[in-house]
C-alpha positions as CSV (number, residue, x, y, z in Angstrom):
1,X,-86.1,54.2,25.9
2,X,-82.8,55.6,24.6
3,X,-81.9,57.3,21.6
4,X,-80.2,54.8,20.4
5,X,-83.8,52.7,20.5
6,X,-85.7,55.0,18.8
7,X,-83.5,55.9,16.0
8,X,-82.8,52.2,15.3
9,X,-86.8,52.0,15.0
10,X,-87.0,54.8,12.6
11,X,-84.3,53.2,10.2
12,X,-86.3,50.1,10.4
13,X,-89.7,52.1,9.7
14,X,-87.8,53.6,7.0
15,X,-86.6,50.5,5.4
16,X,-89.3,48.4,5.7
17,X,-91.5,51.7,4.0
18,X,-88.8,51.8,0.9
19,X,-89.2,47.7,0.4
20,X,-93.0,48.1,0.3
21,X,-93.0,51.6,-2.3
22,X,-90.7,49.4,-3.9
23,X,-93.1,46.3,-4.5
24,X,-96.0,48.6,-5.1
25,X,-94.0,50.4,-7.6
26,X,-93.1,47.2,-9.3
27,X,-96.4,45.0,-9.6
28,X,-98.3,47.8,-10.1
29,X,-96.4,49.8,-12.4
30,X,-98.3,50.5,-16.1
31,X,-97.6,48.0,-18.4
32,X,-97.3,50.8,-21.3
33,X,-93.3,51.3,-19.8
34,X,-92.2,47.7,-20.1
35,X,-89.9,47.9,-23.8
36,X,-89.9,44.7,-25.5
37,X,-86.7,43.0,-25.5
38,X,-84.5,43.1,-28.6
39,X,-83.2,40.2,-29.7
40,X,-79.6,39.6,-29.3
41,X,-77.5,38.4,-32.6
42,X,-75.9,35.2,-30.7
43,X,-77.3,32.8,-32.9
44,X,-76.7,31.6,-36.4
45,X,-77.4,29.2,-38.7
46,X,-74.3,28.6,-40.2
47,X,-74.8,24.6,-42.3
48,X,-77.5,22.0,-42.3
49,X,-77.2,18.4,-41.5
50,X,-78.8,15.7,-43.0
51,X,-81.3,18.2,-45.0
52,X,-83.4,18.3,-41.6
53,X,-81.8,20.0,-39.1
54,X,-79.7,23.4,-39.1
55,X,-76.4,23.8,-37.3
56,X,-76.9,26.7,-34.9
57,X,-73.2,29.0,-33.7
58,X,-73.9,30.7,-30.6
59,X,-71.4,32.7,-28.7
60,X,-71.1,34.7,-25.5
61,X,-69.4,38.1,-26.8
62,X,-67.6,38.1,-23.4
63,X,-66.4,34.7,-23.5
64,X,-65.0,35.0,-26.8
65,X,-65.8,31.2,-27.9
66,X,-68.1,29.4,-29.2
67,X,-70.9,26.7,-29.0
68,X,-72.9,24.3,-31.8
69,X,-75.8,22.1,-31.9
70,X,-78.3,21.2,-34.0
71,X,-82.1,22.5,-33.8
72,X,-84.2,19.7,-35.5
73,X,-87.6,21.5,-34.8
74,X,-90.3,20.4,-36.9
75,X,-90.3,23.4,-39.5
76,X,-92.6,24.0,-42.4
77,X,-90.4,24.9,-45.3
């Protein structure tokens, strides 16, 4: 076996032992360090249609431009 052969093996021992501390640090991590995600101001109500349905804006702040539609979800007003 040349050295060549054996240090290729212990790369791939190496690897293949990161990938697995990875998964196991992953799945198995405490939940107690997941934050809850903030919510991100991209949409707004900005006009209602038809007294039933509200005309959402959203935008992509790196896009610059933006999108509407109408969210006619059965609300309880």
């Amino acid at each position: 076996m040349y050295k060549s052969d054996y240090y290729r093996a212990v790369l791939l021992g190496v690897v293949i032992g990161m990938g697995f501390l990875s998964l196991f640090y992953v799945f198995l991590s405490p939940e107690e360090n997941v934050k809850p995600v903030e919510p991100k101001g991209n949409f707004e109500v900005v006009d209602r249609y038809q007294d039933r349905c509200d005309v959402v804006r959203w935008t992509n702040n790196h896009l610059g431009e933006y999108k509407y539609f109408l969210d006619c979800s059965d609300k309880q007003n």
